[in-house]
N, C-alpha and C positions, 0 to 999 in steps of 0.2 A: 270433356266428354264424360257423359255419366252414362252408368251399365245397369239399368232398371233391365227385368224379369231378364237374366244372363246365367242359368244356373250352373254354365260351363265352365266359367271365370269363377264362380262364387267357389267353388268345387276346388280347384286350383290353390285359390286363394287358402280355402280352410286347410288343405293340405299344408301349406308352410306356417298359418296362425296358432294351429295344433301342436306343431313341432317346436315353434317359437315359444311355449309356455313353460318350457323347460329350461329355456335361455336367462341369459340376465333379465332387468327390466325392458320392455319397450311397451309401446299403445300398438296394441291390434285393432286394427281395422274393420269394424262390421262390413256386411255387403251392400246395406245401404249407402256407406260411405265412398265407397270402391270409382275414382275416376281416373282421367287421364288430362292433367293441368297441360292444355295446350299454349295460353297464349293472357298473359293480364293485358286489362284498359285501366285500371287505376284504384282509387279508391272513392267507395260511394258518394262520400262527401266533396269530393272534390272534380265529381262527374256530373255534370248536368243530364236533363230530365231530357234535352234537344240533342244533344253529342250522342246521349247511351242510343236516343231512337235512329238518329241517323248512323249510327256503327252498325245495328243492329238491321237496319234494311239495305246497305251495303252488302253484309257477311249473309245474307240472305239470297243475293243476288248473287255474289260470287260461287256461295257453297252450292248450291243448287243447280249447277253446271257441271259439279263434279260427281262421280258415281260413290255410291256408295262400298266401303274397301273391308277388305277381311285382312286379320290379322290374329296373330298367336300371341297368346297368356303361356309362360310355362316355366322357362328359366328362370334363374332368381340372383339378386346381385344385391349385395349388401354395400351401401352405399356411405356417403359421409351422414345423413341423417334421418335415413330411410332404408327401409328393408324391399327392395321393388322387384316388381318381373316385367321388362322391357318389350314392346310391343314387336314383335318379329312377321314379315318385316318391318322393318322403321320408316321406309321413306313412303311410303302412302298415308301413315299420316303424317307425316314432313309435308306434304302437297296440302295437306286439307289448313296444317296452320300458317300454309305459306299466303293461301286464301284468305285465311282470319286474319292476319297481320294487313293485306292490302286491303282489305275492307277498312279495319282501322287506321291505314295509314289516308286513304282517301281522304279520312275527316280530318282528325287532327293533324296532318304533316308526317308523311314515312319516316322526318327524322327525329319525330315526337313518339315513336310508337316502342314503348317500354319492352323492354328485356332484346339481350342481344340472342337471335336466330340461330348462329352458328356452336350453342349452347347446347340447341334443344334436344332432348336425348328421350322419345317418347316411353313414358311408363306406366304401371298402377303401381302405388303402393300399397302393402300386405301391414305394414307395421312400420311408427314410427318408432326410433331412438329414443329415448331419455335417459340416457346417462353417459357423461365421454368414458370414452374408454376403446378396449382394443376392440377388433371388427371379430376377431378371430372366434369366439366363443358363438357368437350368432352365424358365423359359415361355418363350425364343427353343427350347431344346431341343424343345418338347413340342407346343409351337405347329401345327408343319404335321401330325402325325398324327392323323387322323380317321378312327379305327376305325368299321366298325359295331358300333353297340352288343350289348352282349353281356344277353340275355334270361336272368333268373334266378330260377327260384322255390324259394322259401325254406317248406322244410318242417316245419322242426325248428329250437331254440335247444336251445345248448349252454352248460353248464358246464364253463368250462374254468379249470385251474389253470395262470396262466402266468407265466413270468420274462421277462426279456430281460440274459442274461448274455452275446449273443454280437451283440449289436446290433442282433437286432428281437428283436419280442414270438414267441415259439411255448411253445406248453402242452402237452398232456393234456387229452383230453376226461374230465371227472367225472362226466356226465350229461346225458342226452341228452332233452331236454323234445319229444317230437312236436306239433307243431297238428292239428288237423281235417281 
């Protein structure tokens, strides 16, 4: 999911990217970059041009029976390689990737369909990691900011094609799935 014109999250988000510049190193996150990794199909080169369209008018079909869902930006949880704030609640989009998953299992085989489910733990991340080390110094960082939360309804999933050649994740949108 990507959060184009969301200046609730963006707001959120800068509140812990600000705080975090005081921390050890990590990659802050601009707002253009700001998503929530629901669900991979693979890698481009190893995805045909007939698979990605048929996933893609599957997850079209499925998502678009589902209502569009609101959810909270706010908290913050420093993680093993990421600084994130976890989408509250969680299980409405739990439903929406439980969607994306059978549209891709449709095509390729449910028991083809990459990354285990019972994993998924929805988030945005504010800032990656680089450097190992203890967690501790980035939650004293993070600690005293308590934004309010940022209200966000998700109207659409997106197919995006992405790299991370410059230190985070940013793509291209492929396709643009609407809900209800």
């Amino acid at each position: 999911m990507t959060f184009e014109d969301q200046p609730e999250l963006y707001r959120v988000a800068d509140s812990y990217r600000s705080a975090l510049t005081a921390a050890p190193p990590a990659t802050l996150i601009p707002d253009q970059w700001l998503h929530l990794t629901m669900q991979g199909i693979g890698f481009t080169d190893e995805t045909s041009e007939s698979r990605l369209a048929a996933i893609i008018d599957n997850a079209r079909e499925q998502l678009r029976k589902l209502p569009a869902v609101g959810v909270e930006f706010g908290e913050i949880v420093v993680a093993d390689e990421a600084i994130v704030m976890p989408a509250i609640p969680a299980e409405p989009v739990q439903r929406l990737r439980a969607a994306t998953r059978t549209a891709i299992g449709r095509v390729v085989g449910e028991d083809q369909v990459p990354e285990d489910p019972g994993r998924f733990r929805p988030h945005v991340s504010v800032a990656y990691l680089t450097a190992a080390g203890p967690a501790e110094p980035y939650i004293q960082t993070v600690r005293p900011i308590a934004p309010q939360p940022a209200a966000v309804t998700i109207t659409h999933v997106d197919l995006i094609e992405m790299h991370r050649d410059r230190r985070m994740y940013e793509w291209q949108v492929v396709a643009r799935m609407p809900l209800r």
